[in-house]
N, C-alpha and C positions, 0 to 999 in steps of 0.2 A: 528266217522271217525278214523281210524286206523293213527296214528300217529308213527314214526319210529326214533329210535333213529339215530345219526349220529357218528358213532364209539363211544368214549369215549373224543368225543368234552365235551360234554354238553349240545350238541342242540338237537332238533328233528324235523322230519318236517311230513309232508301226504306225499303219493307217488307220488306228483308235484311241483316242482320248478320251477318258473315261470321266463322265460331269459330274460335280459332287452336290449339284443343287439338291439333289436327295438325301443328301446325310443330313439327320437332325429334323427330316421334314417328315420324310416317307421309308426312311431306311435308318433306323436307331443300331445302337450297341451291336449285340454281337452278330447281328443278319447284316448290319453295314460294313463290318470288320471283315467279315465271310467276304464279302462282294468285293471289298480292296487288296483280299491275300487273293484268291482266286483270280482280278485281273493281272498282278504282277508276276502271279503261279503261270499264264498263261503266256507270258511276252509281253505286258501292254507296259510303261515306262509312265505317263504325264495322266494326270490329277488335274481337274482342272474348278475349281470353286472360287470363292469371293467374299468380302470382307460381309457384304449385304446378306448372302444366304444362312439364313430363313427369315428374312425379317418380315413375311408376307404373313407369317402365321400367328395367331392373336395367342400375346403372350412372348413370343419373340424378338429381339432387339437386332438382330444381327451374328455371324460370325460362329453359329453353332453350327456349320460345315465345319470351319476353322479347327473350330474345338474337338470337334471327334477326327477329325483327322490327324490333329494333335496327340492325340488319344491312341489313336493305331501306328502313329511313327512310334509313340515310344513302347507300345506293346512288344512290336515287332524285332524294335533295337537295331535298326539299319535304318540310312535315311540315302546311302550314296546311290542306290538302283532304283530310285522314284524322284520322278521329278514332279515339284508343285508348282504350280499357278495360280494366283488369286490377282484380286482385283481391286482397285480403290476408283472414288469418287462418283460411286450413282449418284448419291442423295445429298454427298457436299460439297461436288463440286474437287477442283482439282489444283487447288492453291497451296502452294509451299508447304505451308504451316501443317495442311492437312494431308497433302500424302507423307510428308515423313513421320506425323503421329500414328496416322492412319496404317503404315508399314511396322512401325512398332509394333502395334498391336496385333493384326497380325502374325509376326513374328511370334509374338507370346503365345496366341491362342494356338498355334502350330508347335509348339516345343523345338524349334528349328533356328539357324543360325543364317539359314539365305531363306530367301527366295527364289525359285529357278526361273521363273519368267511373271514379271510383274505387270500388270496391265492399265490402261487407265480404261476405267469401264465405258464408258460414254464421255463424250467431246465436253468440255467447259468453255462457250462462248465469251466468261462473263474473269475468265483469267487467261491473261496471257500468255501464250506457247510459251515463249521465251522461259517464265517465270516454272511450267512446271513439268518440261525437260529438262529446267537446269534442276528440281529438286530428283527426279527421277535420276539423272547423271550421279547425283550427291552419293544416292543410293548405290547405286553399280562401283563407285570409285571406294565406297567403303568396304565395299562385299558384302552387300545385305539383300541385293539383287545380281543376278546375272543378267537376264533380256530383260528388255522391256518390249510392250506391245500395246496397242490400242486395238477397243473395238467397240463396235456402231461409229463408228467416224465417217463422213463423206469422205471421197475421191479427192476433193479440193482441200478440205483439211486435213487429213492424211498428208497430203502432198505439202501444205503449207509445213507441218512440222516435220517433213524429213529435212526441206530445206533448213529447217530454222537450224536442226541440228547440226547439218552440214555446214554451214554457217558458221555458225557458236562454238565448234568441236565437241559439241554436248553428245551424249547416250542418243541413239537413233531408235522411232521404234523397230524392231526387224519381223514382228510378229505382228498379223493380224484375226480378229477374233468376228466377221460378221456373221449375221443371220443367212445362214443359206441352204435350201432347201431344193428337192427336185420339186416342187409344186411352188416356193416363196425364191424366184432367181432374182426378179427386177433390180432388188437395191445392190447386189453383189454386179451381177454381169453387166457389160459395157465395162465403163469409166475406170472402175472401183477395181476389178479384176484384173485390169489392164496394167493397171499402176504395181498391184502385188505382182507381177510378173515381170516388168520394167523392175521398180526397186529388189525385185529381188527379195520381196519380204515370204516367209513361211505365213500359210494361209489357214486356220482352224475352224472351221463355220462352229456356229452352236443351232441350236432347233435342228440337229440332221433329219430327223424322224417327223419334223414338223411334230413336235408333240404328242408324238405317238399316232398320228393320221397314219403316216405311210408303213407303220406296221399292220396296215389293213385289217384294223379291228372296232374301226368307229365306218362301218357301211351304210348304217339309216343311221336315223333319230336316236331309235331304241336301243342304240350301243351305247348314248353318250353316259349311262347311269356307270359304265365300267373302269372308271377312274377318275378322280377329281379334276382332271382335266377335260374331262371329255365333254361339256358345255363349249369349252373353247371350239369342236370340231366343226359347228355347223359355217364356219367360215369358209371350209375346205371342201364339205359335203357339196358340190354344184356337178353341173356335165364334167368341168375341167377335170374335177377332183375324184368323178369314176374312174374316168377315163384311163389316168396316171392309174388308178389302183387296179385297174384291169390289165396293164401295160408289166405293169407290177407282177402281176399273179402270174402271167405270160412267161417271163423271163425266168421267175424262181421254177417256174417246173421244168423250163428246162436247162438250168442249172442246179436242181436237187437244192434248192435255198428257200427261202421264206424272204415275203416282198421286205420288209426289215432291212435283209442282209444285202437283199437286191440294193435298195433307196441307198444304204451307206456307200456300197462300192461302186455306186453312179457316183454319187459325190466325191470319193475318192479319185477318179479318174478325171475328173475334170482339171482343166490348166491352169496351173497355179495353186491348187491348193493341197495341203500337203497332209491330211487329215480330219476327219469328222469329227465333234465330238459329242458323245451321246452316253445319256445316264439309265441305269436300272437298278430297281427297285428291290431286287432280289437275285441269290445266283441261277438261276434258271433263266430269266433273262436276260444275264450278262453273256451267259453261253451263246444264246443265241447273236448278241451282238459281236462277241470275236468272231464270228465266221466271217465278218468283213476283212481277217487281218488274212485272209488265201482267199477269197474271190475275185474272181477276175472275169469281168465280163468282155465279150467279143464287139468289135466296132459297129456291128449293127444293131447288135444289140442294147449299146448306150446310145447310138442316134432316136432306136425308137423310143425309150423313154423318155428323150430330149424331145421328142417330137410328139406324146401324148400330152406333156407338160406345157405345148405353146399355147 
C-alpha cells in the first residue's frame, strides 16, 4: 500500500485519514471502536479529531471525540501504529496560555503521552504569530507534540508564519488542513496550493466528500431527510453540482467504484496534496471509503471531473 510522506513533518500516512468528528456525535462505543480497529485492520495509520468535537451537540461541551478515542487507545493497548491529530483554538483563540492548557487536556482526554501532529484550527488575528509558534515550539521541544499544522489559514498567513518560524528557529508548520473538495476548490487552488507545494508542506483537505454530496446520495430535495446533514445539500444541488455528480457516476462505472471512491481519489491525485480525510459512520461505510487507498484514476479521466467542476 502506497504510503505518502506528510511534508517534512516526519509522518506518513496511505491516501486516507480517517475524521473522528463522528465519534461521540453519530458513531458511540462499540460501533465507533468497530470503525477504528477495522481502519487500522485495513492500512489506514492517522485519526484525525479536535479538541472542539462535539461541542455542536446540545448537552456537549467539547473533546468527546477525544474521549473515546482515549477509550479505544487503551482498549486496544498499542498506541505506536496510530497516529493522532487534534486541534486547538476554534473558539479561544490561540494564545500561549491556551494552547499549552488546551494540549494538556487533550493529552488527558486521549490517555496518550504525544500528540503526533498538532494543529492550530483556525488563524487568530487577535494574537501574535510570534507568540504562538513560540508556545506550539514549547510543545514539540518537550515531546508532547511531534508536527505541527494549521488549517483554514490564508495563503498570506500561512506564509507570514512559516517565515516567522524560519526566523525565530521556532517549530514550523509542515502540515496543512483546508477545506477541499472536487465541487468547493476556490479557497485551496491558486495561492494556497501553490505555497504547500513551494514550502513543501503535507496537504490533508477535510469536507473530501463535501459532506456527503459527492457520495451521490443527496440528488433532489427529497434526499436531504437522509442524514442530519443533508439540509446542508441544497447549496451544492445547482447545474454545477449535477453536473460533477454525473461526471461522478461516469467514471465509477468505469472503474467498478462508487462516485465516493471516485470524489476521494480525484482529491488524492491532485498536486500537492498528500491525503483526503473523510469520516463514517459505520463499518460499511468505512469499507467503502478505503477503496480510495488502490484507486487510481487515468489522466483523462481526472481532467473531466476537473472540468465538470469548473
Amino acid at each position: 500500500m502506497e504510503h505518502r510522506k506528510l511534508g517534512d513533518s516526519g509522518l506518513e500516512t496511505p491516501r486516507l485519514v480517517l475524521g473522528g468528528n463522528v465519534f461521540g456525535y453519530t458513531a458511540h462505543g462499540e460501533e465507533a471502536f468497530a470503525i477504528l480497529d477495522r481502519f487500522i485492520e485495513a492500512g489506514g495509520t492517522m485519526i484525525d479529531t479536535a479538541d472542539v468535537y462535539s461541542n455542536w451537540v446540545p448537552g456537549h461541551v467539547g473533546g468527546e471525540s477525544e474521549t473515546l478515542l482515549g477509550a479505544w487507545l487503551k482498549r486496544r493497548g498499542r498506541r505506536d501504529d496510530v497516529l493522532i491529530a487534534t486541534k486547538v483554538g476554534y473558539d479561544k483563540g490561540l494564545s500561549a496560555a491556551h494552547v499549552a492548557a488546551a494540549a494538556e487536556a487533550s493529552l488527558r482526554r486521549l490517555g496518550t503521552d504525544r500528540i503526533d501532529l498538532y494543529y492550530a484550527h483556525k488563524d487568530d488575528p487577535n494574537t501574535p504569530l510570534e507568540e504562538t509558534l513560540a508556545a506550539f515550539d514549547r510543545l514539540v521541544r518537550d515531546g508532547k507534540v511531534r508536527a505541527v499544522g494549521a488549517s483554514n489559514y490564508s495563503a498570506d498567513r500561512l506564509a507570514q508564519a512559516l517565515d516567522v518560524s524560519a526566523q525565530a528557529g521556532l517549530a514550523r508548520f509542515t502540515v496543512l488542513q483546508p477545506e477541499y473538495n472536487l465541487i468547493a476548490r476556490a479557497s485551496f487552488e491558486g495561492p494556497l496550493q501553490q505555497l504547500s507545494i513551494d514550502r513543501q508542506l503535507g496537504v490533508l483537505p477535510y469536507f473530501g466528500l463535501a459532506s456527503g454530496f459527492l457520495t451521490g446520495k443527496y440528488r433532489s430535495e427529497a434526499d436531504f431527510g437522509k442524514s442530519v446533514r443533508g439540509g446542508g445539500m441544497r447549496r451544492y444541488l445547482d447545474h454545477r453540482g449535477l453536473r460533477v455528480l454525473a461526471a461522478l457516476d461516469s467514471v465509477a462505472a468505469e472503474t467498478g467504484s462508487t462516485p465516493a471512491q471516485v470524489a476521494l481519489a480525484w482529491l488524492a491525485a491532485q498536486p500537492g496534496v498528500t491525503a483526503p480525510i473523510a469520516s463514517a459512520t459505520g463499518v460499511s461505510q468505512l469499507e467503502e471509503l478505503l477503496g480510495v487507498l488502490t484507486l487510481d484514476l487515468g489522466r483523462d479521466q481526472l481532467e473531466r471531473l476537473s472540468a465538470a467542476a469548473r
